[in-house]
N, C-alpha and C positions, 0 to 999 in steps of 0.2 A: 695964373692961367692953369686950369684944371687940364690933365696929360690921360688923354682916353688913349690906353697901351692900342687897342685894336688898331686905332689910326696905324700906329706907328708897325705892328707886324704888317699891316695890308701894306703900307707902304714899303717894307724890305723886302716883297715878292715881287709888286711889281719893279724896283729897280734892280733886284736881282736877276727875273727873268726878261725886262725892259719890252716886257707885251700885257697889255692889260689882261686878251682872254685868259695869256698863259699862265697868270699869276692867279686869274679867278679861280680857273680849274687845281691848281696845285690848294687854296686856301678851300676849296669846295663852294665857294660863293659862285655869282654870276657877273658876266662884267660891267651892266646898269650899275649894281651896288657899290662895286672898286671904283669906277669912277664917282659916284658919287663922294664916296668918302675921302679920295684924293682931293675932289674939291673942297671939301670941308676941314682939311687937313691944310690946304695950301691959304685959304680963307683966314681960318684958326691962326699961321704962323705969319698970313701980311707977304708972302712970297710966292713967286710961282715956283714949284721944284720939277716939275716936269716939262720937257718941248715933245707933242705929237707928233709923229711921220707916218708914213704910210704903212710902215713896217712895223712900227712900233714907239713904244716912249724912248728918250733918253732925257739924263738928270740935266738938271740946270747948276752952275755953280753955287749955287744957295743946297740944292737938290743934292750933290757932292759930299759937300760939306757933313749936312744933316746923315747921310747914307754912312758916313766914316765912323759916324758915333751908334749910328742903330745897328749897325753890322757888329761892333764888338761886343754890344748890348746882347745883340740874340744869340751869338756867339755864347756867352757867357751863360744865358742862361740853358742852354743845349749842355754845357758842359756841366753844369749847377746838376742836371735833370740825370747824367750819367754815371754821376759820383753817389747820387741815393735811391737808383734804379736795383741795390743788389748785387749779388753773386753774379746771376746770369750777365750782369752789363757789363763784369769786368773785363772782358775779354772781345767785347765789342766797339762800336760806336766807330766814330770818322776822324780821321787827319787830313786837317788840310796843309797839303807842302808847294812851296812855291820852290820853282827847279827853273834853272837855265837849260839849255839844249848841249850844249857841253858835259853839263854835273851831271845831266838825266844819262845822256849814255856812258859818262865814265866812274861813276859813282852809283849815282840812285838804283839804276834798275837790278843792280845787282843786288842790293842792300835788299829793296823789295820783295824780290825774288823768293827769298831764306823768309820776310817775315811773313810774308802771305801764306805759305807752306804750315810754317804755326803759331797764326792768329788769322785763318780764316775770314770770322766773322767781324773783323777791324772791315769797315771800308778807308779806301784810301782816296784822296781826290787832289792830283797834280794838277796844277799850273804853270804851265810853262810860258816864260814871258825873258824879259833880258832880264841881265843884271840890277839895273836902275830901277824896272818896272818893279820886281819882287820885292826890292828892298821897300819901295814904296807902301805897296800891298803889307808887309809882314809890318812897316811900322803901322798902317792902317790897324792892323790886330785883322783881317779877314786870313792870315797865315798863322798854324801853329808854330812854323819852323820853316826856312830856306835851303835849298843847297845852292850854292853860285859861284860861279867862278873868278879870279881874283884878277886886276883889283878893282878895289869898291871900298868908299869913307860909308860909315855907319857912326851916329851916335854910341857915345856910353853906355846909353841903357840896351846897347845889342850885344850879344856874347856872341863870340866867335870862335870857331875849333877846325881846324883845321885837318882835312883827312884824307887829303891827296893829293902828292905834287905831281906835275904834269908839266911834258913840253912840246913846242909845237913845230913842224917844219916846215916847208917852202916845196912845194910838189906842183906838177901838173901833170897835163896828157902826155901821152907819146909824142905829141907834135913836139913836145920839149926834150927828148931823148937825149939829144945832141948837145943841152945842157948840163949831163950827167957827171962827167969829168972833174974839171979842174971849178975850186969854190970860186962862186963868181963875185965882184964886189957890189958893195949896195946899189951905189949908183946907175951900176948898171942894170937893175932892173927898168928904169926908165923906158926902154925900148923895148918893153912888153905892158902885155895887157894887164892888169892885176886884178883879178878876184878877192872880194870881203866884205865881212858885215859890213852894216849900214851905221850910218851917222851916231843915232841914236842908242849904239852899245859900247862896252867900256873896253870892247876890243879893239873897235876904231879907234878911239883915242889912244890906246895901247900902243898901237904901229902909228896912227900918224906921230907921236913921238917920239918914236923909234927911228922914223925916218926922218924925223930933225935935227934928232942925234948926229945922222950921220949926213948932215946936211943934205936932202936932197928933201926935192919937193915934189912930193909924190899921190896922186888922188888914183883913187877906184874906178877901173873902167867898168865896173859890173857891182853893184851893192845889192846885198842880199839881207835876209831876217833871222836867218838860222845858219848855224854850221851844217846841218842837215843838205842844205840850199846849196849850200858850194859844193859838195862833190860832185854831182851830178853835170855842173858846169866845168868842175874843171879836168872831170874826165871826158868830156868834148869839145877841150883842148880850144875852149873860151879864154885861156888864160890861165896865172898860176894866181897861188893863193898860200898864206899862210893856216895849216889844219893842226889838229892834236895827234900826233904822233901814232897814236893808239886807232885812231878813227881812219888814217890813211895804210897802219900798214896793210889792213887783209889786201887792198885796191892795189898796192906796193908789188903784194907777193902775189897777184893775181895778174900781173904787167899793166894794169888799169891807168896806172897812173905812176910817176917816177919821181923821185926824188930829187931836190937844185940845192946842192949846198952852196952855203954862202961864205964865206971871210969874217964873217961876225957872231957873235952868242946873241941869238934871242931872248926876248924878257921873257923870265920863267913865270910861271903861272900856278895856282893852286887853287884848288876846290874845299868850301870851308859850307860850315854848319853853322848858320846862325841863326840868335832867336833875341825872342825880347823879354829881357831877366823880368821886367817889370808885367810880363802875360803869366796867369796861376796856368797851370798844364791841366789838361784834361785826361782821364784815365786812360785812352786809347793812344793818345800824346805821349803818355810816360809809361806805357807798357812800350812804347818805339823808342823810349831814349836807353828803357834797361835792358832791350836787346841788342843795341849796338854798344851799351857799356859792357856786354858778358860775351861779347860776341865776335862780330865784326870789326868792329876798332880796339879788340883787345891789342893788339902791338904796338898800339899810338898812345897807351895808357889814357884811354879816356877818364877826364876826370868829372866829377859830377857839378862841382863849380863854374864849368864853362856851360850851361846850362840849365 
């Protein structure tokens, strides 16, 4: 079978931006032609890759699949184009980082902060999604690199580094004041509401184990998608919740919200850097990994092998 590359760029826009016109316009085509060629592309492979809606395309599992391989492909060659661009491109070009909403406020933005100040002209492009989701994406190859918070199984071929331990505690509203006192036992949270991520994060899984631990059997009156999600509920004394220490105290010292010790040690938690040994780094990639080896994680002895 003869592989006409245009199919295959027309088709990573449109399932990149999952709207025909939006992708005509980014390629400078019109949208008669993208569909056209979509069809000819779907024709050509014996498969349908696309379902239409009103709103737009989404992939089909044939569609998926195909998308997993053209994404590292254009990827690849983006990175091919920046490494023989010159002088001027070394100090540019894009990272893509996939971040939890935890690693983003207790790690990344800080990290960011320093390098945007000097490298400018890098764009940066965060994803924020769970733990599960990134790991997925980054083995996909659409991530240069993760930051996520632990835990989480990864393949071998992921490197992992570790740059920040963190712990979390058990707070609510004022309505909980009166729990401030004396550490309460696990069990006894039972006779409250509880606040926390949803199903689908490795947090949940984190505490429901924790609460098996300690024998009780305990579910979420309130499930949320972000850490971000729960303050805001549990400073309206919707419930308590377990937060990152760091993210509750200004709310702490502000009276927002108080602290429930408990009779037990929480599972500790860590934010790590991972990547895939088996992805080349692109120039704008590895000007970010040797400012955080001269820099930023100078006290953690970054080593250049975990990466």
């Amino acid at each position: 079978m003869d592989i006409n590359f245009e199919y295959y760029k027309i088709f990573y826009f449109v399932a990149k931006y999952g709207n025909i016109t939006k992708a005509a316009a980014a390629l400078g085509s019109n949208q008669p032609n993208v569909t056209r060629i979509m069809k000819l592309l779907e024709e050509q492979l014996n498969c349908k890759l696309f379902i239409r809606g009103a709103r737009g395309v989404s992939l089909t599992e044939e569609g998926e699949r195909l998308y997993s391989h053209v994404a590292i492909a254009y990827r690849n060659i983006l990175d091919g184009q920046e490494e023989i661009c010159g002088k001027d491109a070394r100090k540019s070009g894009t990272i893509e980082i996939g971040a939890t909403e935890t690693a983003l406020h207790l790690f990344l933005l800080q990290v960011l902060r320093g390098f945007k100040k000097e490298y400018p002209a890098i764009r940066i492009k965060i994803h924020n999604r769970t733990t599960l989701e990134t790991i997925r994406h980054l083995l996909n190859g659409e991530l240069d690199f993760a930051v996520i918070t632990s835990p989480f199984e990864v393949p071998k071929t992921v490197s992992c580094l570790k740059v920040l331990d963190f712990e979390e505690i058990l707070v609510g509203g004022t309505a909980y004041a009166d729990l401030c006192g004396e550490p309460m036992e696990v069990k006894a949270l039972k006779a409250y509401p509880l606040v926390g991520l949803g199903r689908e994060t490795v947090t949940y899984e984190l505490y429901k184990n924790f609460f098996v631990g300690h024998k009780v059997d305990m579910e979420l009156d309130i499930e949320v998608a972000t850490s971000d999600l729960m303050l805001p509920l549990l400073k309206n004394n919707f419930g308590m919740g377990f937060v990152p220490k760091q993210m509750a105290a200004p709310l702490i010292q502000d009276g927002e919200l108080v602290q429930i010790p408990l009779n037990a040690t929480l599972p500790r938690r860590s934010i790590q850097v991972i990547a895939d040994r088996g992805r080349g780094k692109s120039v704008a990639t590895g000007i970010f990994y040797k400012y955080l080896e001269t820099g930023i994680l100078s006290e953690i002895h970054f080593r250049k092998d975990y990466i």
